[in-house]
N, C-alpha and C positions, 0 to 999 in steps of 0.2 A: 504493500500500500504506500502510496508516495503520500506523504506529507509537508504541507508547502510553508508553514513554520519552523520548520527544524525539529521540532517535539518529537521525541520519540517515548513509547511505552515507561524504556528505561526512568528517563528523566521524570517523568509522570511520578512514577515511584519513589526516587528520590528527593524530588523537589517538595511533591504536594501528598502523597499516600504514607508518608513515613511517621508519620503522627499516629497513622493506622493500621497498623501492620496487617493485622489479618483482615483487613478489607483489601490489600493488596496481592494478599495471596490466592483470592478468589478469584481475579480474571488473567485471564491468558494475555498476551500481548497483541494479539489481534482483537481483542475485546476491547483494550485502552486505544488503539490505536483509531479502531472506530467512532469515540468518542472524541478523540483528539479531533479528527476529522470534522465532525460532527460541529464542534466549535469554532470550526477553522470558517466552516459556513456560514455559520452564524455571525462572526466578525464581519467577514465581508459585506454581510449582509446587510447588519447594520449599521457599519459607515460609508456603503455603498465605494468599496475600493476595491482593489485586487493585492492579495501580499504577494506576488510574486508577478515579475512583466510579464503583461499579456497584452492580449492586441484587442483594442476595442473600435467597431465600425458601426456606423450608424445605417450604414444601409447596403446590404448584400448585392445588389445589383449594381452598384459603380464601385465597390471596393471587393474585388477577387479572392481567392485565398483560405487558409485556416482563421480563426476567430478564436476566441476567447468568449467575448461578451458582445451582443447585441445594445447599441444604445441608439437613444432618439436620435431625429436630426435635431437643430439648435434654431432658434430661432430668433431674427434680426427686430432689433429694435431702435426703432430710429431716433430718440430722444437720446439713446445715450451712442448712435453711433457719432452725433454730432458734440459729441461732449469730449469723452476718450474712451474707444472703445476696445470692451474686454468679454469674451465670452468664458463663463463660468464651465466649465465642464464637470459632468454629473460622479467619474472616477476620481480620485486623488489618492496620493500622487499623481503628477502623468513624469514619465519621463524623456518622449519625445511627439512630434508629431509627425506623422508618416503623410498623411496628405491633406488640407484644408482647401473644400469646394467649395465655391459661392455657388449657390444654382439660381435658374430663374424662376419662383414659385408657379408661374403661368403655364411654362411648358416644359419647366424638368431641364431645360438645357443648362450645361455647364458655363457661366458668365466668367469666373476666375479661379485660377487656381494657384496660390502661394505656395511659395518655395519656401524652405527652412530658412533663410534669410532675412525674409520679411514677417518674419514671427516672432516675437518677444514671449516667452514664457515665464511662469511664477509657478514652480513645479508642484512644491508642496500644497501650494490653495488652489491647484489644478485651474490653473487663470492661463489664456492664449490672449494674446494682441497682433491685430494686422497694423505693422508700423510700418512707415503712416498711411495709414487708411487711405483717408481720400485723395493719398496721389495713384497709389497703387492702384485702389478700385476702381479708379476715375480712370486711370488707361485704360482699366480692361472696358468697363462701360461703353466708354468712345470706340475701342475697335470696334465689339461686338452689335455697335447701334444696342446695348441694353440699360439707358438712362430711360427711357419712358417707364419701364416697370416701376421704376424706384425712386420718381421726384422731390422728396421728402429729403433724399438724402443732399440733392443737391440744391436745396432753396424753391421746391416746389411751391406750387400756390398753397395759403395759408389751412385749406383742408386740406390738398395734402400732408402737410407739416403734420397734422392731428392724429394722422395713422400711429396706432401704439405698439404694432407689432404686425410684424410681414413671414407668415408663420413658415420653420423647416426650410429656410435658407441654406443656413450650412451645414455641410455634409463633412464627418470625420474621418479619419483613420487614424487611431493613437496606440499609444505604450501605459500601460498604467500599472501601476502598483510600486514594489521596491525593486532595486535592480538584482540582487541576490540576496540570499536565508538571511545572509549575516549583518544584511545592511534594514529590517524588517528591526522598529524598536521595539527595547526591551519590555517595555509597558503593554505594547501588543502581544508579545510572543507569551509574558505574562496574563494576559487577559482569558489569550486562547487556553491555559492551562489551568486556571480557576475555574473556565465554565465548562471544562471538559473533567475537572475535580467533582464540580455542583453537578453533571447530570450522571455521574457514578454514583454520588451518593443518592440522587436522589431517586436510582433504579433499586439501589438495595435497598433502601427503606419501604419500597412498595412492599418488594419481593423478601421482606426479613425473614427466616427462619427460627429455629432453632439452634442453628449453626451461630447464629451472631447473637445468642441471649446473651448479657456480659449482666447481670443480675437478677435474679427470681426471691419473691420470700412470699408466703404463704400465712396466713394470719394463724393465732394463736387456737380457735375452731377449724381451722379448716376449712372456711368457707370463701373467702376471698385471697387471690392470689393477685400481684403484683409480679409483671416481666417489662425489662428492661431488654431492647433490641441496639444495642452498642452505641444507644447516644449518636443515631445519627442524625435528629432533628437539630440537634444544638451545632452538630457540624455542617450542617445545612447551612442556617441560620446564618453561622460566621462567616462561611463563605459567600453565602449571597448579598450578604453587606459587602464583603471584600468586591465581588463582582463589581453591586453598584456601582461602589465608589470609584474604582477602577475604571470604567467607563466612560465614567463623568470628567474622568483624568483625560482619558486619552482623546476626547472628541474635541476638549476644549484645547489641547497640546498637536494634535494632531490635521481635525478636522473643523475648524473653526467655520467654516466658509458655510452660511447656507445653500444646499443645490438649488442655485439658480440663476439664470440670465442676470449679468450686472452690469 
């Protein structure tokens, strides 16, 4: 099983199961490594990133090839392309850009297409810039005759100005996530092993047996008995607070940027 963390069973055990020994003892290393996985999902998921480079395209039919991730096309807004303009994109990190299409919303045609040259990036808040805009676009516009679509951008009449968004414009092909295991921070790779901690403990605590009684006592009649299943709700507990808070760490250290057009 490839693991895109570095985590492995081992370390599982060491790091976070050694407080419990014989809840360690109970699964196999394909059992922890499932969960590892499992959490590795779940990260991505919820800061909407890749931990390891992969190729994200917005649209399978102008960009060829293997994939990673499907993402939307982006969508051009004219108040802030007249401002300075920056599209947000939805992976972060990115670490490079593979191709940036303007298209023409009317008929799908290709209007521009920037070179790694004319792109300014901000890898970590997953930020792209066409610099400078309006000489670059403005070539392409003038060869292709495609200023009439777009008047707004260049001092159209005052309705036009008022368009708020000229939707799926731009078309990507990117690089997102970390560039290798070791470059993946530590708060992450931490993260991934707390919630992969919390969903072991919290399959044995369904499934507890007899195996993991860690105290029984029986009352002085015999009528009522008291069983202890190894205190996995208080390790639950600790960890799921560790979780939150970890979280809260790495979104704000990490992923600060809301997804979206800025």
């Amino acid at each position: 099983m490839i693991l895109k963390s570095g985590l492995t069973a081992a370390l599982i055990r060491s790091r976070y199961l050694c407080a419990i020994p014989h809840v360690s003892a109970v699964f196999e290393d394909e059992g922890i490594e499932f969960f590892i996985q499992a959490a590795e999902s779940a990260v991505e998921s919820l800061f909407h990133t890749l931990l390891i480079n992969g190729r994200v395209v917005t649209d399978t039919s102008i960009f060829t090839g293997d994939y990673d991730k499907e993402d939307e096309p982006y969508d051009l807004e004219p108040r802030e392309v007249q401002s300075w303009f920056w599209i947000q994109l939805r992976y972060q990190p990115i670490i490079a850009i593979n191709e940036l299409k303007l298209i023409n919303p009317y008929d799908n045609t290709v209007m521009y297409t920037a070179s790694a040259d004319q792109l300014r990036l901000k890898k970590q808040m997953g930020g792209v810039q066409i610099a400078p805009f309006f000489f670059q676009v403005g070539l392409a516009f003038a060869e292709t005759g495609g200023i009439a679509p777009f008047p707004f951008i260049f001092g159209g009449s005052a309705d036009d100005r008022l368009i708020n968004t000229v939707p799926n414009c731009f078309q990507l092909d990117y690089q997102a996530g970390w560039e290798t295991v070791d470059k993946i921070p530590t708060e992450i790779v931490d993260l991934i092993g707390r919630k992969a901690m919390l969903e072991i403990l919290t399959n044995l605590s369904v499934g507890a047996n007899d195996d993991f009684i860690s105290g029984q006592s029986t009352s002085v009649d015999g009528v009522s008995e008291s069983i202890s299943t190894g205190g996995f709700e208080r390790f639950i507990e600790i960890y799921k607070k560790g979780v939150d808070e970890l979280t809260e760490q790495c979104r704000q250290r990490y992923f600060p940027i809301e997804m979206a057009i800025i």
